[in-house]
VOPA-68414 format. One record per residue: residue number from 1; y, z, x of N, C-alpha, C in turn. Coordinates in Angstrom, 3 decimals, padded with zeros to 6 digits. Layout:
<pts>
NUM / Y / Z / X / Y / Z / X / Y / Z / X
...
</pts>
This chain:
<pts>
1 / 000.404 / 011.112 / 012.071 / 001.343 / 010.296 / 011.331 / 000.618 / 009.645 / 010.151
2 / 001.382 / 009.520 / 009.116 / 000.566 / 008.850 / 007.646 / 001.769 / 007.897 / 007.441
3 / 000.825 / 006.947 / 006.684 / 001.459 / 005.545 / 006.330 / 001.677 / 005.842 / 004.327
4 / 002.354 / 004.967 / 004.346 / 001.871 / 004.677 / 002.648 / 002.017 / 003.537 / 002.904
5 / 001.059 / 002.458 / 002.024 / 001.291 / 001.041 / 001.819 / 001.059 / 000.340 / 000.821
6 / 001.953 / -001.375 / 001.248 / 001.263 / -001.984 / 000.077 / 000.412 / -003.357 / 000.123
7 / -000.596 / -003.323 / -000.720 / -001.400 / -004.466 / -000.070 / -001.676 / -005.309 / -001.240
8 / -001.415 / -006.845 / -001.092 / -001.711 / -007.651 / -002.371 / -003.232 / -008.248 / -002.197
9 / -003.897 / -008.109 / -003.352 / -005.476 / -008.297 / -003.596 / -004.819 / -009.717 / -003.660
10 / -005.878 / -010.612 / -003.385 / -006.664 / -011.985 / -003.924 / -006.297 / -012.888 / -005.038
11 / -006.141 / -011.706 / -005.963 / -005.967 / -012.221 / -007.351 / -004.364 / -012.105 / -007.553
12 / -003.536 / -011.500 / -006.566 / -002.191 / -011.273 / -006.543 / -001.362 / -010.095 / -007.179
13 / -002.904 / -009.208 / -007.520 / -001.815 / -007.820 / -007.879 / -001.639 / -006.938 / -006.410
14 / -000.880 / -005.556 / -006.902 / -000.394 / -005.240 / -005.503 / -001.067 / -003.687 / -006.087
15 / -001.913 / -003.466 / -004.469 / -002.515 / -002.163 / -004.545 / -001.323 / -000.901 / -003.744
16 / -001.427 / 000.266 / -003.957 / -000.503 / 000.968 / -003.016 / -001.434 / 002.443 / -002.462
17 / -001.046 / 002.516 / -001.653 / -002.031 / 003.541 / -000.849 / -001.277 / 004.373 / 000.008
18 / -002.471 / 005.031 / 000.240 / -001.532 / 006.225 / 001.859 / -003.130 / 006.243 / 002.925
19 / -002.547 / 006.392 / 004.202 / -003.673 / 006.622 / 004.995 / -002.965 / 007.289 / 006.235
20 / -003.941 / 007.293 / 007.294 / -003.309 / 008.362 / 008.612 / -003.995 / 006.810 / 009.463
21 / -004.507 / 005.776 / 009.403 / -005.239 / 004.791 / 010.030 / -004.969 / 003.703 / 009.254
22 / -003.963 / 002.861 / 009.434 / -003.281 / 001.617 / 008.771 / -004.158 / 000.597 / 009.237
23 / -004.499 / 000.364 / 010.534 / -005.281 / -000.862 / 010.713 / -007.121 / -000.545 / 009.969
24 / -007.224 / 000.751 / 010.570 / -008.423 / 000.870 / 009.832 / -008.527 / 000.740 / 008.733
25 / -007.890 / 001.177 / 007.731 / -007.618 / 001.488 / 006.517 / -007.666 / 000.184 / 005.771
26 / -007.075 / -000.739 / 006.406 / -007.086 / -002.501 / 005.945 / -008.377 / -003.034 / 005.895
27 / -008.758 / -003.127 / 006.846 / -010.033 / -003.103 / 007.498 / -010.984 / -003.004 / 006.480
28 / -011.211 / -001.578 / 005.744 / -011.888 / -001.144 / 004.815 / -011.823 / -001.534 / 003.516
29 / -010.626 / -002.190 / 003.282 / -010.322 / -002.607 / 001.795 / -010.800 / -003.846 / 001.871
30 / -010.878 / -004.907 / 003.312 / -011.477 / -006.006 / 002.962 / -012.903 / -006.024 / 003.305
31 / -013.130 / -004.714 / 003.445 / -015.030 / -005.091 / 003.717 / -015.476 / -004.814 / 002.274
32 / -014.542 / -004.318 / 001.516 / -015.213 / -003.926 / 000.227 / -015.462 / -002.047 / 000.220
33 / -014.619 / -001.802 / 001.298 / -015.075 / 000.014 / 001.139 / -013.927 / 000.733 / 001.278
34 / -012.792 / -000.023 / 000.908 / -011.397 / 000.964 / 000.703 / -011.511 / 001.666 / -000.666
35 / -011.564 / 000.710 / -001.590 / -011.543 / 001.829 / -003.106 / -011.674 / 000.673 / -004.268
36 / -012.186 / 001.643 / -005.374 / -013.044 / 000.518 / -006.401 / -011.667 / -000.429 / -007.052
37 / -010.095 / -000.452 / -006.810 / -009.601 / -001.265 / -007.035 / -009.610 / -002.753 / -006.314
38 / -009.767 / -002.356 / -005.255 / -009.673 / -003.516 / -004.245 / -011.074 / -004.372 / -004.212
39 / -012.351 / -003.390 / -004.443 / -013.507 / -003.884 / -003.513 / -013.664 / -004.994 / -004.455
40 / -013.377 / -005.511 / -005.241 / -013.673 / -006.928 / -006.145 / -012.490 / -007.726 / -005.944
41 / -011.633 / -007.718 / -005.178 / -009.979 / -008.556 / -005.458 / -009.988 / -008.689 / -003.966
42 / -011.298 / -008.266 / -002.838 / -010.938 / -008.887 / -001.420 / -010.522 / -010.624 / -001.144
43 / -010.142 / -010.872 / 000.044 / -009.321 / -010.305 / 000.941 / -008.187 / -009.246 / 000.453
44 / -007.778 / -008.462 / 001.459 / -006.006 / -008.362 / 001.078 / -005.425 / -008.030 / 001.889
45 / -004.178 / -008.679 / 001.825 / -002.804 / -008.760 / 002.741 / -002.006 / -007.612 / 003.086
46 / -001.675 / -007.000 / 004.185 / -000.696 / -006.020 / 004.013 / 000.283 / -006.621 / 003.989
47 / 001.527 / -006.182 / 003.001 / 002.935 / -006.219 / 002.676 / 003.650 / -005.630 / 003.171
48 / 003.356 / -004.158 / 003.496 / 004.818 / -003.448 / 003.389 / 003.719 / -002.003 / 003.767
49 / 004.543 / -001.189 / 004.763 / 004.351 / 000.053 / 005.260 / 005.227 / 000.742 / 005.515
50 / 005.279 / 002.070 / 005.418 / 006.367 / 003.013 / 005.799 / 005.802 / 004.138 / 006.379
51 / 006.159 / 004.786 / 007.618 / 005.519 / 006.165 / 008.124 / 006.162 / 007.142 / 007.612
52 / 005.425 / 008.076 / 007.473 / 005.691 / 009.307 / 006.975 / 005.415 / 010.398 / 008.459
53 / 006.051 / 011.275 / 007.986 / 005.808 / 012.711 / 009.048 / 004.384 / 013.469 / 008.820
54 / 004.610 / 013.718 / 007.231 / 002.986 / 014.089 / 006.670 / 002.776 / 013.764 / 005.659
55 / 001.070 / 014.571 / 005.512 / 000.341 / 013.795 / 004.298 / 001.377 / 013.429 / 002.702
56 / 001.869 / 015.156 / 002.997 / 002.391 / 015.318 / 001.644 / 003.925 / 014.301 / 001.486
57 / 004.271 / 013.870 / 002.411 / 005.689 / 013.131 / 002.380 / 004.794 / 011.815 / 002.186
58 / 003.739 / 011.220 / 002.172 / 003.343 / 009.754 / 002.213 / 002.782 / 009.708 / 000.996
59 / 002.488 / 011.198 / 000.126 / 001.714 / 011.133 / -001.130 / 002.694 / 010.627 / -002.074
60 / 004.332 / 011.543 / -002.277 / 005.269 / 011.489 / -003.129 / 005.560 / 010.564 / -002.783
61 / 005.791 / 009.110 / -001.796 / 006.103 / 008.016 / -001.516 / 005.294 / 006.858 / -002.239
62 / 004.184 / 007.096 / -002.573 / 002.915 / 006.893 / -003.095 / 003.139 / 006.743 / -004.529
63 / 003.820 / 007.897 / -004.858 / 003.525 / 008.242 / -006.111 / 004.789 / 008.055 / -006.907
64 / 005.367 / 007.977 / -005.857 / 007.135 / 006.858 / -006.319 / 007.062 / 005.553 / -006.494
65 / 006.036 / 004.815 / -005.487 / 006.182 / 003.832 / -005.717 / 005.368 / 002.681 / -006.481
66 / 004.510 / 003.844 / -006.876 / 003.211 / 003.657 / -008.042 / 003.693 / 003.529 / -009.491
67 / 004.224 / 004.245 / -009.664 / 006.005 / 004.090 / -010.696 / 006.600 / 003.414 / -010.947
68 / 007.163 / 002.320 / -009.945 / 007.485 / 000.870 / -009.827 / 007.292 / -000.087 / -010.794
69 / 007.842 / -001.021 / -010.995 / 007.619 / -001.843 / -012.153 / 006.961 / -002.865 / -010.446
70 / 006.098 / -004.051 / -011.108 / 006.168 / -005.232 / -010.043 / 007.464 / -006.044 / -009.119
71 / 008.522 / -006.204 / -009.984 / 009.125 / -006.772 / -009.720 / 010.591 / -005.627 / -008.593
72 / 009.933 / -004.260 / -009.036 / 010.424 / -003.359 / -007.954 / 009.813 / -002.928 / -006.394
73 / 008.358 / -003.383 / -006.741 / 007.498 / -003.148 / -005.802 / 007.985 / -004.666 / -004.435
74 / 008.260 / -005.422 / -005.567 / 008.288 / -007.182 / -004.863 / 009.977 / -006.793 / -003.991
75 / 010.844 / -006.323 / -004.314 / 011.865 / -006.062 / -003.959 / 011.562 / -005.224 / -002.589
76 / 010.965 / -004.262 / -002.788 / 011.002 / -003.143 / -002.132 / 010.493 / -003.945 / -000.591
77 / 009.503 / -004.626 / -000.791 / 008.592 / -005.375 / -000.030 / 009.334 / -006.381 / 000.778
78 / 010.424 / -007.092 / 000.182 / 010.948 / -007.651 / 000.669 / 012.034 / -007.822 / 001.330
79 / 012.801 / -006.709 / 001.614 / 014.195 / -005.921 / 001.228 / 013.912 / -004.673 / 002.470
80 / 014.395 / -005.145 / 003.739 / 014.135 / -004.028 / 004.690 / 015.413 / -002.833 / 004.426
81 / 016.133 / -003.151 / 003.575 / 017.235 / -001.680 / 003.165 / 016.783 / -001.292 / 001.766
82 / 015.995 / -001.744 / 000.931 / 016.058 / -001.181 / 000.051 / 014.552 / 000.268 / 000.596
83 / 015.273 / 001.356 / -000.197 / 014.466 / 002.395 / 000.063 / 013.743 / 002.714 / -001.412
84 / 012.482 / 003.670 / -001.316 / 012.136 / 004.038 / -001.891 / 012.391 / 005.330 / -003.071
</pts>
């Protein structure tokens, strides 16, 4: 099973990701070894997750919602009917 997510850095922007290990995956962004967006903006919060079936359904979810303006991402996040 793969996740896509979204996680707000420190500084209050919002990172978005995919993984197959959601807790791990968190985990890693606040030790500083998820990815060079995050590793300077630790802690960060998870927001918002969605499972996917597979990789490739959590990528285009990813990549939809990377697309997003902020204030669509903030919706999305907050808004258990609004879909992607």
């Amino acid at each position: 099973m793969w996740s896509v997510y979204i996680v707000e850095c420190k500084d209050g922007s919002l990172y978005t990701g995919i993984t197959d290990n959601l807790v791990r995956r968190i985990k890693q962004h606040n030790c500083g070894h998820g990815c060079r967006f995050t590793k300077y903006r630790k802690p960060v919060m998870l927001l918002y997750s969605k499972e996917c079936v597979t990789k490739g359904e959590a990528l285009r979810c990813e990549l939809k919602i990377k697309g997003f303006k902020r204030d669509r991402k903030l919706e999305l996040i907050n808004s258990s009917t609004a879909s992607i």
